[in-house]
Backbone bond lengths (Angstrom), bond angles and torsions (degrees), N, CA, C in turn:
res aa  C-N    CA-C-N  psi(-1)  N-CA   C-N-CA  omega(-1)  CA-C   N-CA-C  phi
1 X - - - 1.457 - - 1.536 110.99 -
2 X 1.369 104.41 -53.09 1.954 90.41 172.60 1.142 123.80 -72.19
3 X 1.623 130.19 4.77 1.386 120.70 -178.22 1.772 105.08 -103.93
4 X 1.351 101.63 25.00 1.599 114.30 167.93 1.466 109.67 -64.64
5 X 1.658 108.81 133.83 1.154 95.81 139.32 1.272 169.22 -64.55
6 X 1.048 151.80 119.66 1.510 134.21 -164.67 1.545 106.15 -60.06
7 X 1.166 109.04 162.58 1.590 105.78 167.42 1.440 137.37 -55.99
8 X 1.675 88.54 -40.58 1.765 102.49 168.94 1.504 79.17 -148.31
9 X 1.750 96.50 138.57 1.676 108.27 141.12 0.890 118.25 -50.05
10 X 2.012 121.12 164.79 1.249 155.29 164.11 1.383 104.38 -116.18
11 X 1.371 112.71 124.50 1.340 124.50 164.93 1.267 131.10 -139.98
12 X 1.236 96.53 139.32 2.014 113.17 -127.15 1.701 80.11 -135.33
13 X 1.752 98.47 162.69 1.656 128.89 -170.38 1.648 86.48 -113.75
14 X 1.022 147.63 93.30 1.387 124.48 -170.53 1.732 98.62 -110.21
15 X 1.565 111.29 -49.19 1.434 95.39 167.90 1.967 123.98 -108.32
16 X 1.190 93.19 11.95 1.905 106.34 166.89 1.287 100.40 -168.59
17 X 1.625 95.35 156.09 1.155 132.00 176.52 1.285 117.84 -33.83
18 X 1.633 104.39 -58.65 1.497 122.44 -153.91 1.761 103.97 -115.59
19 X 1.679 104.09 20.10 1.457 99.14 -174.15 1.281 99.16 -129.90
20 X 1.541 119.36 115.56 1.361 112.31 -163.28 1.916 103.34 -105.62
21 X 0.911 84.55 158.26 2.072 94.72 -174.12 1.494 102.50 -131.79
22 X 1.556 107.13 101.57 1.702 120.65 154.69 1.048 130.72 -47.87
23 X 1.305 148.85 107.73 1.349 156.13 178.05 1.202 128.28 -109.93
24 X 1.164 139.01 89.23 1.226 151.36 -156.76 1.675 125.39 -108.84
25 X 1.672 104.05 -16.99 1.591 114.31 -179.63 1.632 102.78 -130.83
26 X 1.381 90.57 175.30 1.468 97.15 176.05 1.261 108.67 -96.00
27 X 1.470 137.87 -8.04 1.749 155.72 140.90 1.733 85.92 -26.31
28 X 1.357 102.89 -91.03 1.779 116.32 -159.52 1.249 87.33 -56.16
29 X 1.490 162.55 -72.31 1.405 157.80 -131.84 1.594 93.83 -70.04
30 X 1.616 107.95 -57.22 1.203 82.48 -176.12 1.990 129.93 -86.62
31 X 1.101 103.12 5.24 1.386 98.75 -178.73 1.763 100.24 -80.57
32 X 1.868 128.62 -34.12 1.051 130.40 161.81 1.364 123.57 -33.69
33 X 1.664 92.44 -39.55 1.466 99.98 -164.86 1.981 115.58 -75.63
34 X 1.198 85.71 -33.14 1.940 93.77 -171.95 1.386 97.11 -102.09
35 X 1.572 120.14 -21.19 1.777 103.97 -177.63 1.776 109.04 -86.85
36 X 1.262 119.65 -30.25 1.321 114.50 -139.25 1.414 100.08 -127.42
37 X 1.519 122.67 -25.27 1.649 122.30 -166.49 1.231 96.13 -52.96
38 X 1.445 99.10 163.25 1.458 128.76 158.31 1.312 124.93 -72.02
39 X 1.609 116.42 -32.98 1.701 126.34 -175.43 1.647 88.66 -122.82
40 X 2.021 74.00 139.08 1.721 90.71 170.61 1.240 118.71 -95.98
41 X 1.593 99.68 -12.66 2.093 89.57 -174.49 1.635 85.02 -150.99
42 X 1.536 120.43 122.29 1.694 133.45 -171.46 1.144 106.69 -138.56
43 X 1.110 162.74 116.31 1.728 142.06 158.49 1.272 121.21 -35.32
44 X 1.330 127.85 -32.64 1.729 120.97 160.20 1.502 123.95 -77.79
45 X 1.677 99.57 -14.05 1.863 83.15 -170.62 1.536 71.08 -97.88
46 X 1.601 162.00 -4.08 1.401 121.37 160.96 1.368 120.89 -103.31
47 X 1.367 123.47 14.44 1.299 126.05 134.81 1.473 114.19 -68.79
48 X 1.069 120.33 -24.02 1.670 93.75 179.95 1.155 96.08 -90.05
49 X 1.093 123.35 -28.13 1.962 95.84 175.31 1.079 103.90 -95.17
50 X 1.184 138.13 72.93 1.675 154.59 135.14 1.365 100.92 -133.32
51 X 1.127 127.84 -8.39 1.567 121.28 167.72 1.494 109.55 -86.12
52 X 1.444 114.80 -38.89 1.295 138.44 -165.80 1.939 93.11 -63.98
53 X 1.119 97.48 -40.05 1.595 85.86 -156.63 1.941 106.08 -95.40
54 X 1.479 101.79 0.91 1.541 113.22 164.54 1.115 87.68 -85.23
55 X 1.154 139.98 -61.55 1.343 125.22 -159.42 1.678 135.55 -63.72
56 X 1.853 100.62 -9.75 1.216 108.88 163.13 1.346 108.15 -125.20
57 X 1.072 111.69 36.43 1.451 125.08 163.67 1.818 101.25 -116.04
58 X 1.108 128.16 22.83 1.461 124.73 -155.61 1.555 124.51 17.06
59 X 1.059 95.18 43.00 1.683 93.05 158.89 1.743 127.69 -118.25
60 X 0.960 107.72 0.46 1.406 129.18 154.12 1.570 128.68 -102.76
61 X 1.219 129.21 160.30 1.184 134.50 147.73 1.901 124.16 -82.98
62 X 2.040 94.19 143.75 1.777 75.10 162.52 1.236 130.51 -47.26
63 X 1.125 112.88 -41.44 1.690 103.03 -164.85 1.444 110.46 -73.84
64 X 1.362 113.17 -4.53 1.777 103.55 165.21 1.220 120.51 -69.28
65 X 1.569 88.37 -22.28 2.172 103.84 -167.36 1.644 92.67 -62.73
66 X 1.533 106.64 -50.98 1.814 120.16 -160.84 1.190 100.00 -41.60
67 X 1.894 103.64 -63.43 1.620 104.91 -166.75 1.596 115.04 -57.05
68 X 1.300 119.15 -41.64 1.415 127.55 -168.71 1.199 99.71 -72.10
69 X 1.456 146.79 -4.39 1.661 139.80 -177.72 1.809 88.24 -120.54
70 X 1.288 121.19 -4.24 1.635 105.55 167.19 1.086 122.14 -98.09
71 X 1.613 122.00 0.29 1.281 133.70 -150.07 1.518 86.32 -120.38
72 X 1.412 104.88 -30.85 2.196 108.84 172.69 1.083 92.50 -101.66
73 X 1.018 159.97 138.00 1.600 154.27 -132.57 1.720 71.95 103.27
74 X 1.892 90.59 -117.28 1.408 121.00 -169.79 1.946 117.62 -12.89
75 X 1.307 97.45 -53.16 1.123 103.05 154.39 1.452 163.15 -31.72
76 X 1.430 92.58 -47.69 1.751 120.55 166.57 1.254 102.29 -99.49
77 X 1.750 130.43 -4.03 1.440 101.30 157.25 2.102 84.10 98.13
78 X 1.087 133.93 -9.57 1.672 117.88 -155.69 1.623 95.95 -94.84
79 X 1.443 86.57 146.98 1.626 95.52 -172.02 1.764 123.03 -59.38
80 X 0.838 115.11 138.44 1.807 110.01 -171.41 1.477 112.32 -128.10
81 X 1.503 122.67 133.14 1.033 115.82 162.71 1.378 107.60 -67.37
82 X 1.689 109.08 165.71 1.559 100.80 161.70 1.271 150.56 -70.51
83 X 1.604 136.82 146.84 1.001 133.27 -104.66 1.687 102.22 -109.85
């Protein structure tokens, strides 16, 4: 279940400007999320990992994972292609 694809990637600047990182699962979203963020404690980046872990618990869908890692995205401020 977490090695789903999302519908469409998100691709995000997370540690440069000019270096973009494809994200396509809630696997990669969440390893972005606990290895690499910028914020350690946000209300969207720990909703998405409580979405993250319904979602490989099958009680969510990917695309809840998407929205909940675009909404921590938005959050930390990290650059995003469009959505």
């Amino acid at each position: 279940m977490m090695e789903r694809k999302w519908s469409k990637a998100v691709t995000i600047a997370l540690e440069n400007p000019e270096e973009w990182m494809v994200i396509d699962t809630t696997q990669a979203a969440s390893w972005a999320l606990i290895e690499d963020w910028p914020l350690d404690e946000a209300p969207a980046l720990d909703r998405a990992l409580l979405v993250f872990a319904d979602v490989i618990a099958g009680k969510r869908t990917p695309e809840d994972a998407r929205r909940a890692f675009i909404a921590a995205v938005k959050e930390a401020q990290i650059p995003m292609k469009d959505e």
